[in-house]
C-alpha positions as CSV (number, residue, x, y, z in Angstrom):
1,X,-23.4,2.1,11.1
2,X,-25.1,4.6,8.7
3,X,-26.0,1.5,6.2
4,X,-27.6,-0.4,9.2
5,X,-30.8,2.2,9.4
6,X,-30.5,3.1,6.1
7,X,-32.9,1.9,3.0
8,X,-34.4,2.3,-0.7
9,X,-32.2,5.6,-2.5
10,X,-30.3,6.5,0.9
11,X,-29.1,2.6,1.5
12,X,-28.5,2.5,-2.4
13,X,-26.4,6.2,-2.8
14,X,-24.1,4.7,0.6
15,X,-23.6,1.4,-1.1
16,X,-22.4,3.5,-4.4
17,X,-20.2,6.3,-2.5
18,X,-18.3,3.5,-0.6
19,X,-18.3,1.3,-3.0
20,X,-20.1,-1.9,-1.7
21,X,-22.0,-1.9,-5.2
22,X,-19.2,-3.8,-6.5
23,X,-19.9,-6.5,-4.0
24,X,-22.1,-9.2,-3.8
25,X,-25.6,-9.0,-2.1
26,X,-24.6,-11.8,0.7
27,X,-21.1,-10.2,1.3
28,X,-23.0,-6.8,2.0
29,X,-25.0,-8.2,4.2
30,X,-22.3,-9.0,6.0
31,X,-20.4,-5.7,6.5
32,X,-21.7,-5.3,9.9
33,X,-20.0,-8.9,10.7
34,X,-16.6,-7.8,9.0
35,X,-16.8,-4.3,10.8
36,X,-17.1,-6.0,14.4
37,X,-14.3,-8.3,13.4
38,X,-12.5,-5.5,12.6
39,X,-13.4,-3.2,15.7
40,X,-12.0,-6.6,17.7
41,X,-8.9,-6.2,16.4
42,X,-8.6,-2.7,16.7
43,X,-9.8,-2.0,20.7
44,X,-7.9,-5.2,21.7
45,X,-5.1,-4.1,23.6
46,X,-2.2,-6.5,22.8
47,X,0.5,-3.8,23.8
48,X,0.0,-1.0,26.4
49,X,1.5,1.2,23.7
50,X,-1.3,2.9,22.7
51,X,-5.1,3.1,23.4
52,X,-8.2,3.4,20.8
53,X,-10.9,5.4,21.9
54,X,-13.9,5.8,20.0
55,X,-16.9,7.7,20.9
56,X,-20.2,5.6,19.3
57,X,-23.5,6.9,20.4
58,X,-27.2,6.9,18.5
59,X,-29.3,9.5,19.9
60,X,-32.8,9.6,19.3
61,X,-36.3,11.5,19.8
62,X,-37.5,9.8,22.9
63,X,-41.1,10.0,21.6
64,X,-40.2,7.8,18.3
65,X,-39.9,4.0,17.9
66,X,-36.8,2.5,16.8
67,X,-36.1,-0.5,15.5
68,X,-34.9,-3.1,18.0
69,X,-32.3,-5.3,15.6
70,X,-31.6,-1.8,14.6
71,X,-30.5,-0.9,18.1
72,X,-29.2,-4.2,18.8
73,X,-26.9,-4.7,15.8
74,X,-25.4,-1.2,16.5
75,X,-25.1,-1.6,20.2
76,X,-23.1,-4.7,19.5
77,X,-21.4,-4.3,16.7
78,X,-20.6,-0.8,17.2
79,X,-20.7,0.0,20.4
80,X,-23.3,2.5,19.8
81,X,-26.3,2.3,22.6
82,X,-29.8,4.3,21.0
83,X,-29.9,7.1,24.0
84,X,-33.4,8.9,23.7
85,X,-33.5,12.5,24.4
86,X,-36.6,14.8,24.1
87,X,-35.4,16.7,21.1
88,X,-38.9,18.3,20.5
89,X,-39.6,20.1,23.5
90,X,-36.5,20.2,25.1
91,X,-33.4,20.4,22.0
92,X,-31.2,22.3,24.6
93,X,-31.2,20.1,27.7
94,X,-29.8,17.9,25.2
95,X,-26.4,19.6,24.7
96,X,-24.8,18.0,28.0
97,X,-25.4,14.6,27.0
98,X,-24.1,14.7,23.3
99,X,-21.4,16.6,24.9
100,X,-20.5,14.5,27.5
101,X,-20.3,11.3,25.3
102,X,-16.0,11.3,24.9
103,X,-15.6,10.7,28.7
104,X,-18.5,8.6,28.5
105,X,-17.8,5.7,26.7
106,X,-13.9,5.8,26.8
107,X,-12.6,2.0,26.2
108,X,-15.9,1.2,23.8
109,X,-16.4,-0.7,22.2
């Protein structure tokens, strides 16, 4: 999800600590594709034996623009909905929501 919003030295250091480098420019593109695949196979419940639960959230300054395939690819992909808070005037009243976000989004994505 981090390489999906990053770009230029940030997208570049990613690619080199985890080691997409050493693949090619189409299949990196792709990694968001393989990742939902693989988030599929992992939330699909094909024995009541155990339960994943992950807890994917963006949040965001409510007074900045973000990127819609941005938010769309993560919201779908990962299960991660951009939620805008007022960080700038009001950090604090945004405690209960990052806080809140395990019981939240239980059975994501």
């Amino acid at each position: 999800m981090t390489k999906l919003g990053a770009c230029n030295n940030t997208l570049k250091q990613l690619m080199e600590v985890f080691k997409f480098d050493t693949i090619s420019e189409k299949t990196s593109d792709q990694i968001h594709f393989f990742f939902a695949k693989l988030n599929c196979r992992l939330y699909r419940k094909a024995n009541k034996s155990s339960e994943l639960v992950a807890a994917n959230r963006l949040f965001g300054e409510k007074s900045l623009t973000f990127n819609e395939t941005y938010q769309d690819i993560s919201e779908v992909v990962y299960g991660a909905k951009l939620q805008p808070l007022d960080f700038r005037v009001s950090w604090m009243g945004a405690i209960p929501s990052i806080s809140s976000l395990p019981t939240a989004v239980e059975g994501s994505p």
